[in-house]
C-alpha atoms as an extended CHARMM CRD file, in Angstrom:
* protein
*
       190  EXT
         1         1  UNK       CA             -7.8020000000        5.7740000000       20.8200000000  PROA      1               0.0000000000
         2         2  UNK       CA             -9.9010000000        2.6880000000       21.2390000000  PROA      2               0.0000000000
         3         3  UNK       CA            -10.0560000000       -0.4700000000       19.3210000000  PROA      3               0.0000000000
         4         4  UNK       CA            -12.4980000000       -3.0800000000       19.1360000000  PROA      4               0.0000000000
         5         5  UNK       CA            -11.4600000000       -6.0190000000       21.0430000000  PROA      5               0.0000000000
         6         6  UNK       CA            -10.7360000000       -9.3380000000       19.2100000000  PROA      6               0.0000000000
         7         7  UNK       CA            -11.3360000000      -12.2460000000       21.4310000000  PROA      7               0.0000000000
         8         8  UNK       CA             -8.0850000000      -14.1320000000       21.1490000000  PROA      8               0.0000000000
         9         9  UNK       CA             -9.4210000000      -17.6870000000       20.9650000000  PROA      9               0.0000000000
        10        10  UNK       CA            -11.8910000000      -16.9290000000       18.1550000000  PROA      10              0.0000000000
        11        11  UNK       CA            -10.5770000000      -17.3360000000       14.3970000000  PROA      11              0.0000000000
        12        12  UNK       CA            -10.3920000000      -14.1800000000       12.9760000000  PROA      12              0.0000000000
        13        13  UNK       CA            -11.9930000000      -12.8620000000        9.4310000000  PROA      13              0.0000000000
        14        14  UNK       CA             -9.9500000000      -10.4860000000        8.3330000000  PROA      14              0.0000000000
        15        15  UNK       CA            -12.7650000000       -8.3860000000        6.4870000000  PROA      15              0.0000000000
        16        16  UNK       CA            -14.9430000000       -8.5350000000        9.8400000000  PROA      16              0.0000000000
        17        17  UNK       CA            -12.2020000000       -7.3880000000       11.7750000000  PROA      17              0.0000000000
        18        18  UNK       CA            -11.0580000000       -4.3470000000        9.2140000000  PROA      18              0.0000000000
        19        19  UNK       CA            -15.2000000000       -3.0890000000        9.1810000000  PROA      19              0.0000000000
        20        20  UNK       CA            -15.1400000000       -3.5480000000       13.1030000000  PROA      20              0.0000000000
        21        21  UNK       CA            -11.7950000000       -0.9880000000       13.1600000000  PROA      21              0.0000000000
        22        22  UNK       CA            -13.3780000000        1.6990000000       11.1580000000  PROA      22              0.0000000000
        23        23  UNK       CA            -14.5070000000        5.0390000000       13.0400000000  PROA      23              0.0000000000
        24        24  UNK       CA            -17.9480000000        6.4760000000       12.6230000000  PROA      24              0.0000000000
        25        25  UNK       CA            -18.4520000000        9.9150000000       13.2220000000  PROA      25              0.0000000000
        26        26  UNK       CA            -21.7830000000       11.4790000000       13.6420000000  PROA      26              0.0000000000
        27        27  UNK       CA            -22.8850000000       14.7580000000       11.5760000000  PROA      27              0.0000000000
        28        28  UNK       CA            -19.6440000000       15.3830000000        9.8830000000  PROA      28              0.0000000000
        29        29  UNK       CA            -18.6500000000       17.3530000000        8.0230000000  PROA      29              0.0000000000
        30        30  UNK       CA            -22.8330000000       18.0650000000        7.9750000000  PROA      30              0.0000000000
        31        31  UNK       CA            -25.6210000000       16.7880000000        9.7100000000  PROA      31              0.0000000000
        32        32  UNK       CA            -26.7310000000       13.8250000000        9.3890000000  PROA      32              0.0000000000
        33        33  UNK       CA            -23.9990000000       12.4370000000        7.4490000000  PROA      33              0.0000000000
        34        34  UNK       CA            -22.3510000000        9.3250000000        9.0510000000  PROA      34              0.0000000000
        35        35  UNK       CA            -18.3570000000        9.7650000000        8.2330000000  PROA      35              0.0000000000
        36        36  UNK       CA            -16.5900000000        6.2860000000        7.9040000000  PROA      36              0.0000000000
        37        37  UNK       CA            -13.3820000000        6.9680000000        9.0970000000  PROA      37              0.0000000000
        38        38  UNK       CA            -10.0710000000        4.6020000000        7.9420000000  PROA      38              0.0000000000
        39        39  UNK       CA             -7.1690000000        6.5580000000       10.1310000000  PROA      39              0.0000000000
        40        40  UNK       CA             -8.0570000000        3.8890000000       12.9360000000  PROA      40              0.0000000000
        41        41  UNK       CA             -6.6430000000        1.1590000000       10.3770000000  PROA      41              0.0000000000
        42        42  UNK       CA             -3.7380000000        2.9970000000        9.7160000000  PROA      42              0.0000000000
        43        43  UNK       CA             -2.8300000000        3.1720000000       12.8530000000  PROA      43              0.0000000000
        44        44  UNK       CA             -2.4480000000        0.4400000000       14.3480000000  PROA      44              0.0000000000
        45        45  UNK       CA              0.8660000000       -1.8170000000       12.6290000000  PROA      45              0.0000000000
        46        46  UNK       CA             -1.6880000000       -5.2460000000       12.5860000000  PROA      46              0.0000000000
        47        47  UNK       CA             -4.6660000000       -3.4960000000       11.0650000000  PROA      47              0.0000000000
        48        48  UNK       CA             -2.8120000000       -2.0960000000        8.3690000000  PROA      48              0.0000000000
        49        49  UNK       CA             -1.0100000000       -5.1750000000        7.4680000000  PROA      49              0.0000000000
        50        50  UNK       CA             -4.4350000000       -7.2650000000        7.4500000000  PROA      50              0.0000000000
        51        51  UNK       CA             -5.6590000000       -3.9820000000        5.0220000000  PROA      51              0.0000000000
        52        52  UNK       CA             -3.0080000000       -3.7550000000        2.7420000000  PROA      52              0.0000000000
        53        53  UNK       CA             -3.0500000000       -8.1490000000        2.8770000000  PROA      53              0.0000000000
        54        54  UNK       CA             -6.4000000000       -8.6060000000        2.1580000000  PROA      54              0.0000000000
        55        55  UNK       CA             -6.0090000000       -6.1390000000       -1.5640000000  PROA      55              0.0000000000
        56        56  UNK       CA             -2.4930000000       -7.9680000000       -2.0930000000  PROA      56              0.0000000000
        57        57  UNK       CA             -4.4700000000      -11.8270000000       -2.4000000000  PROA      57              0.0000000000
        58        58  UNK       CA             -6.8570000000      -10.1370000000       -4.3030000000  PROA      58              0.0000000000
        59        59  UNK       CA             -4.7310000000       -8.9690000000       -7.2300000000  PROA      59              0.0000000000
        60        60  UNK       CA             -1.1650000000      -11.2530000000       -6.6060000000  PROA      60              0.0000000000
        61        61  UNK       CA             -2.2370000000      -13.1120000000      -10.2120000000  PROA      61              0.0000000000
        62        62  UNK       CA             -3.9480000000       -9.9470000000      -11.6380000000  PROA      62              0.0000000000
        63        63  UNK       CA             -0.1170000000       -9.0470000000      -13.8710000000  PROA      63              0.0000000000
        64        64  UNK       CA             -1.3040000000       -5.3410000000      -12.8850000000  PROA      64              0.0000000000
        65        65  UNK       CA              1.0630000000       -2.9350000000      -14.3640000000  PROA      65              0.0000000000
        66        66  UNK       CA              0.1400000000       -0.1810000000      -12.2090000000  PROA      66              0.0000000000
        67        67  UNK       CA             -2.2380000000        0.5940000000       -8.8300000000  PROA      67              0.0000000000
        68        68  UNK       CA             -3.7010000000        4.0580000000       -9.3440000000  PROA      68              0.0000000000
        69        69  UNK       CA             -4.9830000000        5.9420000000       -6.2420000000  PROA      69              0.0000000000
        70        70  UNK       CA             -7.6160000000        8.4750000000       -5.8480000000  PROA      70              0.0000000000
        71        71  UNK       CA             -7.2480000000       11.9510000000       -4.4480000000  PROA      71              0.0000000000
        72        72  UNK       CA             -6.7710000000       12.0360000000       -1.5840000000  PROA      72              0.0000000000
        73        73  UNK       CA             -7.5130000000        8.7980000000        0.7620000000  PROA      73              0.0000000000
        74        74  UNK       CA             -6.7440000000        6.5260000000       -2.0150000000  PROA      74              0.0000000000
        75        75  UNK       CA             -3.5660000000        7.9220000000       -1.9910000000  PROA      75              0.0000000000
        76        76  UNK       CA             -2.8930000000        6.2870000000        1.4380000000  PROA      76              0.0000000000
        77        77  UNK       CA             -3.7030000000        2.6970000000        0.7990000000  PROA      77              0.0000000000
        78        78  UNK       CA             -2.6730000000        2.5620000000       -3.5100000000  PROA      78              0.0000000000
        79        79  UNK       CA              1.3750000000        2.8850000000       -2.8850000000  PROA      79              0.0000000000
        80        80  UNK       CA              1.6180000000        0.2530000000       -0.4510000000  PROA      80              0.0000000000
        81        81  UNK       CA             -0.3890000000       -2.0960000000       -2.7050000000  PROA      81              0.0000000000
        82        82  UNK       CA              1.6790000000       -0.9790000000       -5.5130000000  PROA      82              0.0000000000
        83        83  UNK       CA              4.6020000000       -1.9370000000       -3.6160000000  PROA      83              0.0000000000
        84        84  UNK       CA              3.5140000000       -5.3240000000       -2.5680000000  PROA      84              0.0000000000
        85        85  UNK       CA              2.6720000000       -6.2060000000       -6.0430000000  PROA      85              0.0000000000
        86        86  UNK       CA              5.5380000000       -4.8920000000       -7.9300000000  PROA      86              0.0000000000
        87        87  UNK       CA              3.4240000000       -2.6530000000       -9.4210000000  PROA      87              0.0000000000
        88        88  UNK       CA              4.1280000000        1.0410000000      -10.3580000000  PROA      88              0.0000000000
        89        89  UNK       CA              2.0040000000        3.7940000000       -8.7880000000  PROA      89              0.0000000000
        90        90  UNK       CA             -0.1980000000        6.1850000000      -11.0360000000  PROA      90              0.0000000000
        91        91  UNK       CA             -1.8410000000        9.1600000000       -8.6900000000  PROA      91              0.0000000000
        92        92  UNK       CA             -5.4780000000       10.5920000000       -9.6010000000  PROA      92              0.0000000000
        93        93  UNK       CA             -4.9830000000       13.9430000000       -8.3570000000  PROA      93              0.0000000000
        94        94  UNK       CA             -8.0650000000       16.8510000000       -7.9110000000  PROA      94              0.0000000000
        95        95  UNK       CA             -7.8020000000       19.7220000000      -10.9180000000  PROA      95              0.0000000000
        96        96  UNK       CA             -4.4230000000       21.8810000000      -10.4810000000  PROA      96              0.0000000000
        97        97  UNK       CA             -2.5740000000       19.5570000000       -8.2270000000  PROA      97              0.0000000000
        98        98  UNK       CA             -0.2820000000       17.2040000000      -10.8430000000  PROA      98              0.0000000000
        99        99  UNK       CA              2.7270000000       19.4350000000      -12.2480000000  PROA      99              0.0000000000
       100       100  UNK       CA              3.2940000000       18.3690000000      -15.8960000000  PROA      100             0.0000000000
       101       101  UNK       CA              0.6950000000       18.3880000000      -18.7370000000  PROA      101             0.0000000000
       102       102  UNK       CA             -2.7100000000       16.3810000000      -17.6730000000  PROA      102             0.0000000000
       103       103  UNK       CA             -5.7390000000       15.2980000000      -19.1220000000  PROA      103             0.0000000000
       104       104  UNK       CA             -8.7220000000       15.9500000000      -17.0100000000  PROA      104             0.0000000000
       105       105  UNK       CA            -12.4540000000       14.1720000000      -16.3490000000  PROA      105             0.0000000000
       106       106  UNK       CA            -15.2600000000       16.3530000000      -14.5980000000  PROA      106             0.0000000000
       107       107  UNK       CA            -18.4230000000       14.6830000000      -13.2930000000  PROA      107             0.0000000000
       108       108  UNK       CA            -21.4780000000       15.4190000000      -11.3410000000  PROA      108             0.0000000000
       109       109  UNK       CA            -21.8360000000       15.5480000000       -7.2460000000  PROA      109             0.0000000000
       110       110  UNK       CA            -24.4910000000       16.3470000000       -5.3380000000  PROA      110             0.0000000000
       111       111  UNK       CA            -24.5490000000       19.5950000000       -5.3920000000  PROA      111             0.0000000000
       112       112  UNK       CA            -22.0020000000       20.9300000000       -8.2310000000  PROA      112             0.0000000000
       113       113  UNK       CA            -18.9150000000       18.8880000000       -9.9110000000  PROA      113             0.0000000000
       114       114  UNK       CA            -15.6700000000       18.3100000000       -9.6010000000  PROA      114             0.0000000000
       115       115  UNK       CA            -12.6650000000       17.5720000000      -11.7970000000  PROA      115             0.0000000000
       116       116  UNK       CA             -9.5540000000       14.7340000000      -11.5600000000  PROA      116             0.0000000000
       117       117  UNK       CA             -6.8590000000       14.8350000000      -13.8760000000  PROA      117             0.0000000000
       118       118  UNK       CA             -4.0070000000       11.9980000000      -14.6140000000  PROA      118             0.0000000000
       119       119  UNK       CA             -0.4590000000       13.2790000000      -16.2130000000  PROA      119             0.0000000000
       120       120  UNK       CA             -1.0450000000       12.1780000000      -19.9690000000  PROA      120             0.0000000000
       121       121  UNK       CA              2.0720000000       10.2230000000      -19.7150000000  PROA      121             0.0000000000
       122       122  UNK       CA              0.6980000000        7.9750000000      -17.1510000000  PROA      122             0.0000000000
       123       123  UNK       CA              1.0600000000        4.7520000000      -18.6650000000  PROA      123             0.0000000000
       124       124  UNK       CA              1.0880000000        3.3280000000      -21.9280000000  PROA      124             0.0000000000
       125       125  UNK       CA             -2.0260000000        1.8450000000      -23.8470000000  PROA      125             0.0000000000
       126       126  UNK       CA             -2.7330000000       -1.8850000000      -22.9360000000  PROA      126             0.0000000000
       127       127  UNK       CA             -1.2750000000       -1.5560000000      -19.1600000000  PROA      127             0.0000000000
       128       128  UNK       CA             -3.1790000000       -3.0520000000      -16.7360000000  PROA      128             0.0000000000
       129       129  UNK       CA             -4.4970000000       -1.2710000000      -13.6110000000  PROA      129             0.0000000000
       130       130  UNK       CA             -6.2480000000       -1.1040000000      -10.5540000000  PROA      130             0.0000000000
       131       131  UNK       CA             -7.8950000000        1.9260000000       -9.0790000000  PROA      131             0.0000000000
       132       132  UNK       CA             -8.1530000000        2.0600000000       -5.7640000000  PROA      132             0.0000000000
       133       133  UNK       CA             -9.9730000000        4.6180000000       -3.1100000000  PROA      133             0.0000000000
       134       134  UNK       CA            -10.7030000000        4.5500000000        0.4900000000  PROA      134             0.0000000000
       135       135  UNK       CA            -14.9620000000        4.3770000000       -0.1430000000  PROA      135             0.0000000000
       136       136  UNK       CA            -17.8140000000        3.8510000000       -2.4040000000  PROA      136             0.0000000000
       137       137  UNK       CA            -19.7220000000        6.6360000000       -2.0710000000  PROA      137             0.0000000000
       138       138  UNK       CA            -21.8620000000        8.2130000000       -5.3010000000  PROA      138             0.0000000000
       139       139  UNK       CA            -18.9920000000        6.2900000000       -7.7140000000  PROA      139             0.0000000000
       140       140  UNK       CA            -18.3670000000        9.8550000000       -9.6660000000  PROA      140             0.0000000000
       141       141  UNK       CA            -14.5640000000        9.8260000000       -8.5970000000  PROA      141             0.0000000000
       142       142  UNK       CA            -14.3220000000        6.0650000000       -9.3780000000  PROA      142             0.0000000000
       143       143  UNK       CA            -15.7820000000        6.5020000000      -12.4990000000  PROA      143             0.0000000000
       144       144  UNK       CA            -13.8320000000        9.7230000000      -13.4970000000  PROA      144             0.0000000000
       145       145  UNK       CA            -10.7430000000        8.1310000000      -12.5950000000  PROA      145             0.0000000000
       146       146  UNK       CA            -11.7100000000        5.0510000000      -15.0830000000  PROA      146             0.0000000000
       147       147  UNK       CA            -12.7140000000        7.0310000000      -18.0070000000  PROA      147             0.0000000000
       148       148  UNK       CA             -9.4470000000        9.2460000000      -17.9640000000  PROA      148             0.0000000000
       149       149  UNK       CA             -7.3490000000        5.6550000000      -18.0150000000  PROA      149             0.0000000000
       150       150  UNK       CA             -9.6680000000        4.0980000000      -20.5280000000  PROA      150             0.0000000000
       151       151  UNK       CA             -8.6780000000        7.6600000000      -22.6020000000  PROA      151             0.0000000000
       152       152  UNK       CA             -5.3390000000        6.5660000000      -22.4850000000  PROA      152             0.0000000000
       153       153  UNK       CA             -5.6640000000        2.8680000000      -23.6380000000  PROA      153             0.0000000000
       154       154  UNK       CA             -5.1470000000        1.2560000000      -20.3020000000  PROA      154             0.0000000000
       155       155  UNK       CA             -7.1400000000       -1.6650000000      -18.9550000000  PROA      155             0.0000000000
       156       156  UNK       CA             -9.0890000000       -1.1760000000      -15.9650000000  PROA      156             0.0000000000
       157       157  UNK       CA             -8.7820000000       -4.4070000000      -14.4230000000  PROA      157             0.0000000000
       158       158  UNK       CA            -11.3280000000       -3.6310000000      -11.3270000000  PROA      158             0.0000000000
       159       159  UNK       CA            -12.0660000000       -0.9920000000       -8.8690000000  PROA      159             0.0000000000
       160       160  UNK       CA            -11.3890000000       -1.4010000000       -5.4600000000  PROA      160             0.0000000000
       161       161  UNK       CA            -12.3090000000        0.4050000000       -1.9780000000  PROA      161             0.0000000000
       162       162  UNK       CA            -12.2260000000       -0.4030000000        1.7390000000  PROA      162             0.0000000000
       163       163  UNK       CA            -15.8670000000        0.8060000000        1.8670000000  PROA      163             0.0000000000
       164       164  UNK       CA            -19.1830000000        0.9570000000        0.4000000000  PROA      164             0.0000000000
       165       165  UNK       CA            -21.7680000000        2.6260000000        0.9410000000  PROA      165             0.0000000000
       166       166  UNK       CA            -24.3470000000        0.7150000000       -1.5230000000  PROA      166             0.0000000000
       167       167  UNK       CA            -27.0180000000        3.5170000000       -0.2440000000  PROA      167             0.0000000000
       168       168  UNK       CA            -25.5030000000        6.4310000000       -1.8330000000  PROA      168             0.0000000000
       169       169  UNK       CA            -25.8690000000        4.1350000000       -5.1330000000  PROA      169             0.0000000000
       170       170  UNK       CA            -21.8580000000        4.1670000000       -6.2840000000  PROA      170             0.0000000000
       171       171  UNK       CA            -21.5650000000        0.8200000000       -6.4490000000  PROA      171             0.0000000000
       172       172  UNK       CA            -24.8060000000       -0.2200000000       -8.6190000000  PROA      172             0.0000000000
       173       173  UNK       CA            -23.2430000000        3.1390000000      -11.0250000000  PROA      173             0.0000000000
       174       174  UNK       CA            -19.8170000000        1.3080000000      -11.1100000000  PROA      174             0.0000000000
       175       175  UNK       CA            -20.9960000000       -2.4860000000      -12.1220000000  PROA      175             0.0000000000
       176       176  UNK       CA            -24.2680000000       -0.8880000000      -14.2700000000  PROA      176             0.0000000000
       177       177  UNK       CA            -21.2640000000        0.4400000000      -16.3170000000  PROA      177             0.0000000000
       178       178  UNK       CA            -19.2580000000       -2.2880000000      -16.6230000000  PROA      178             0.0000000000
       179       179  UNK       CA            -16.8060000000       -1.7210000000      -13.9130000000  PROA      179             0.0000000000
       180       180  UNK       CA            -15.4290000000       -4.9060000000      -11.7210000000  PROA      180             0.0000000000
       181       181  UNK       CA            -15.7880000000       -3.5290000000       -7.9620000000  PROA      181             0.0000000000
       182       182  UNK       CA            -13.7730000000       -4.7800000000       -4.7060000000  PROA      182             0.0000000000
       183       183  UNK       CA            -14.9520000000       -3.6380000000       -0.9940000000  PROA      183             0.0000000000
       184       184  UNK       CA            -13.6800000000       -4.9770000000        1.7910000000  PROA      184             0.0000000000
       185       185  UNK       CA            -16.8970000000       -3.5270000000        4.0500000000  PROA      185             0.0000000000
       186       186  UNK       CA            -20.0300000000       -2.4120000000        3.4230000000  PROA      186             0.0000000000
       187       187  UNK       CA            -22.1670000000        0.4360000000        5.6680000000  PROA      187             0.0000000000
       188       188  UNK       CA            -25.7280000000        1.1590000000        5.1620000000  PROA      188             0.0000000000
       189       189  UNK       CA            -27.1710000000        4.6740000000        5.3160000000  PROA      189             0.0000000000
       190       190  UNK       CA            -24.9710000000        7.9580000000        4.8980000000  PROA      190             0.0000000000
């Protein structure tokens, strides 16, 4: 595993230095598709910390009740900012995964759509939330995930991702619909 080097006498930004740590792979899982991969944050203790850091000063003052997390990268990055804030934890989970009674929210992809459910007992109307993911692709899990907490009377204080990808038009579908939106990096192209 290789890292980017940080020149040690040069101040660091933090959101330069967590785009500069994320893997690209080439044609995967299809051609032509440019994969942003986060596991090189994770693994390395500093890179993680300046991750999980840079979400923490973002919502410190938000009072957030809860951090929810998006199958399945979100799921990575939402517990740790949960825990940081003092915040409870609220999983988004893919159709059939959560084991007591749900409420579900399909939406379009590409080609064919998908479903995320949220136990209906999640949280009680009025909490406040974040949702967080690892990327900002097409925005159909982002906005799935908002419309099943807005169905249970929580308020969606912002979205939040490490990475968007403004091509694939997510983002623009997020804040055309109302939707605050955090990245901490942005790639162009697939």
């Amino acid at each position: 595993m290789s890292f980017a080097p940080v020149p040690a006498d040069t101040p660091l930004d933090p959101a330069a230095f967590i785009k500069s740590q994320v893997r690209t792979v080439p044609d995967w899982p299809i051609p032509g598709v440019q994969f942003r991969d986060i596991t090189p944050l994770l693994q390395r203790p500093k890179t993680l910390r300046m991750l999980i850091d840079l979400f923490v000063e973002r919502y410190v003052e938000a009072r957030l009740d809860y951090v929810a997390g998006l199958d399945a990268r979100g799921f990575i990055i939402a517990p740790i900012v949960a825990y940081e804030l003092n915040a409870g934890f609220v999983p988004i989970r893919k159709s059939g995964k959560l084991p007591y009674r749900t409420m579900s929210e399909s939406y379009a992809l590409e080609y064919g759509s998908a479903t995320v459910e949220v136990h209906e007992d999640a949280c009680q109307a009025g909490d406040r939330f974040v949702i967080v993911d690892d990327l900002i692709a097409t925005g159909g899990t982002m906005m799935a995930g908002k419309r099943l907490l807005d169905r249970l009377g929580a308020v969606v204080v912002e979205a939040a991702a490490i990475i968007d990808l403004p091509d694939l038009g997510g983002s623009k579908l997020l804040r055309d619909n109302g939707v605050s939106l955090f990245t901490i990096a942005e790639f162009a192209g697939h």
